[in-house]
VEXKOLZA-950959 format. One record per residue (C-alpha): x, y, z. Coordinates in steps of 0.001 Angstrom, whole numbers, padded with zeros to 6 digits, always signed. Last residue first. Example, Ala and Ser with C-alpha at 12.3 -4.5 7.8 and 13.67 -1.06 7.14 Angstrom:
# VEXKOLZA-950959
+013670-001060+007140/+012300-004500+007800/
# end
This chain:
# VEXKOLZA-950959
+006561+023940-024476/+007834+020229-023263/+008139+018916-026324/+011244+017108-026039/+012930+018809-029145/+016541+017604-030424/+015566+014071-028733/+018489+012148-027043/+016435+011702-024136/+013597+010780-025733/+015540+007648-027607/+017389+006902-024460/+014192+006486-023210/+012776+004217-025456/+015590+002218-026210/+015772+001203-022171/+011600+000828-021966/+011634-001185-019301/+014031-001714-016498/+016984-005089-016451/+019493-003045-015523/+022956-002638-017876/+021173-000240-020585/+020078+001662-017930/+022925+002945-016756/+024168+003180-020375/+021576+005675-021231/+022662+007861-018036/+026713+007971-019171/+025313+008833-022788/+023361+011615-020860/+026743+012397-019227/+028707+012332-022234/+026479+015260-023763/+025990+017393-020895/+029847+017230-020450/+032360+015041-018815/+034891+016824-015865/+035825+013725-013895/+033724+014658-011101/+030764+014633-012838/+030790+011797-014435/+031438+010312-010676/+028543+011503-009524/+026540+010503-012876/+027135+006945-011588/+026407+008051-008113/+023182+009190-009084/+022071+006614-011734/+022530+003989-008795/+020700+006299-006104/+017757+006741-008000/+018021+002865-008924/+017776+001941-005457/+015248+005047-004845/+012699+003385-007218/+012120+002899-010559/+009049+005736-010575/+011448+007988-009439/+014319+007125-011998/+011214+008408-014493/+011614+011920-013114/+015272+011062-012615/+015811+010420-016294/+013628+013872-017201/+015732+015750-015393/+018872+014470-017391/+017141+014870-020707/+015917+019026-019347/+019428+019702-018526/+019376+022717-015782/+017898+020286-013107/+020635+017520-013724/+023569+020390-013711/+022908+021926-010529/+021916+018468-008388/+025333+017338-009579/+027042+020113-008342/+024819+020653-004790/+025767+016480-004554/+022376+014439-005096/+021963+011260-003229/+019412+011960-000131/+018021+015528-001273/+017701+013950-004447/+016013+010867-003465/+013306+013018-001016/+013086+015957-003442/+012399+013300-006312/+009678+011323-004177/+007436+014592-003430/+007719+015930-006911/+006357+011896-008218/+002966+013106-006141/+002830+016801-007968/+003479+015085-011549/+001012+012420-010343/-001351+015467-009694/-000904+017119-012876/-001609+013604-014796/-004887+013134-013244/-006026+016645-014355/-004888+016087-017770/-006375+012639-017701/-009848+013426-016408/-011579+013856-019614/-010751+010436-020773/-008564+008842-017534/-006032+006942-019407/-007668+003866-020284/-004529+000896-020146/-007053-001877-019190/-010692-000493-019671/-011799+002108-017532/-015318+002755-019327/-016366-001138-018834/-014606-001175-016024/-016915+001890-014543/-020146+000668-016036/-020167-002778-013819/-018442-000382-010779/-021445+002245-010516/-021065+005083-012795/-020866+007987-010222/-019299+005960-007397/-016624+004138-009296/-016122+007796-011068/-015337+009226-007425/-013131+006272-006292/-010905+007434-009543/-010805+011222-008455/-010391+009919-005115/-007437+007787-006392/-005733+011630-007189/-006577+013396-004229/-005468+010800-001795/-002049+010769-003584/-001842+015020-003708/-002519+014790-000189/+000158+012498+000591/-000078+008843+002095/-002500+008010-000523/+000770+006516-002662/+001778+004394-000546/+003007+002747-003308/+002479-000948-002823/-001298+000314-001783/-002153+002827-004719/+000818+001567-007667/+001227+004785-009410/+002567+003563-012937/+000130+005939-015026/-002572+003905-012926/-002347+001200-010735/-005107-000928-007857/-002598-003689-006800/+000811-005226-008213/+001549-008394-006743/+002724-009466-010109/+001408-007768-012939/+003265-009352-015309/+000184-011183-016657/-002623-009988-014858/-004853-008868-017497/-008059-006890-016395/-010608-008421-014885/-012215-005293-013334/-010890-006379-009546/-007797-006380-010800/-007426-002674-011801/-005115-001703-014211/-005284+002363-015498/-002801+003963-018118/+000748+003267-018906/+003967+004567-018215/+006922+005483-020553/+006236+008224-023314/+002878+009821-021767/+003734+009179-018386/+007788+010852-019011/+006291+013420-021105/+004271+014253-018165/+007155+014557-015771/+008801+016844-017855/+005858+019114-017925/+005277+019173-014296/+009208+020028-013618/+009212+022890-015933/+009181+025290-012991/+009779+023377-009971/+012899+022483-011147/+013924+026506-011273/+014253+028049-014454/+016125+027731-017540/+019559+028510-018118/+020519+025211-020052/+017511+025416-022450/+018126+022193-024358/+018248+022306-028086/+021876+022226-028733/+022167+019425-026363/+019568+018028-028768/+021707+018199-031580/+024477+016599-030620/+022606+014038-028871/+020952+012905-032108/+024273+012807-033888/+025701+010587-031137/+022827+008375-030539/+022927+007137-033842/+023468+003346-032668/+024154+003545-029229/+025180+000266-028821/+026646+000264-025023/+029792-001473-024418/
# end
């Protein structure tokens, strides 16, 4: 069973909080998906500027999460846009200066904002694809008009569409027993809680926020 410590209260609350009749995903979906880089993934790691490469694995070339060659992440316009922003400073500083600027974990200085938009734009891409593939119409209705549940498919897209579609049939079934907002981002917390992911207490500590910050 899932320790959810004062989870319950906190939920509560935030349900209270949520805007259930706002608009469209692709209306507050940026903003979402920006809390979820700035709470949950980390800034730039480049191997071929020394930095750390414990854990790593056979990660290559990453920032905010965006692995560029495991990812495939160039294979969309807003992907090629957003390492060419990177390439670009390489260029313009020369690639002693630029690791010494884009330290391990750096988040992009005066670039961030503009990085961060386009990640929103590339992680878009990968949530239509997952959702279209594992989302019923219902369940696909009451994710995007919950701002915690959007926000634990916006980081279920950096997981990976195994997990996507593990979350989504678990909240499937939520859904078709008749639980509410409430029990169903409980019902998401615990799907974590029983994978091995990062930041489990993090999230379900956003999630169960009474104000996300997204404004």
């Amino acid at each position: 069973m899932i320790k959810t410590g004062n989870y319950g209260n906190k939920l509560k609350s935030a349900i209270g909080n949520f805007d259930l009749s706002s608009g469209s995903v692709d209306s507050k979906w940026e903003n979402v998906t920006k809390k979820v880089i700035d709470e949950f993934e980390g800034g730039y790691w480049n191997p071929k500027c020394g930095h750390p490469t414990k854990g790593m694995g056979i990660s290559t070339e990453t920032m905010f999460g965006l692995d560029r060659y495991n990812g495939n992440i160039e294979s969309t316009p807003e992907g090629k846009e957003f390492f060419r922003i990177i390439d670009k400073e390489k260029t313009d500083l020369g690639m002693q200066q630029f690791c010494k600027t884009w330290k391990h974990y750096y988040r992009g200085g005066g670039l961030e904002d503009r990085l961060k938009t386009l990640a929103a734009k590339i992680m878009k891409s990968q949530y239509d694809i997952n959702s279209k593939n594992y989302f019923s119409p219902e369940l696909r209705k009451r994710v995007e008009a919950n701002d915690g549940l959007l926000m634990h498919f916006s980081y279920a897209s950096w997981n990976g569409p195994g997990y996507f579609k593990k979350f989504a049939k678990s909240l499937e079934d939520g859904v078709k027993s008749g639980k509410s907002d409430e029990e169903l981002i409980k019902q998401a917390i615990s799907d974590r809680k029983s994978t091995n992911l990062y930041n489990q207490d993090k999230v379900a500590s956003v999630m169960t926020s009474s104000d996300l910050g997204l404004a």
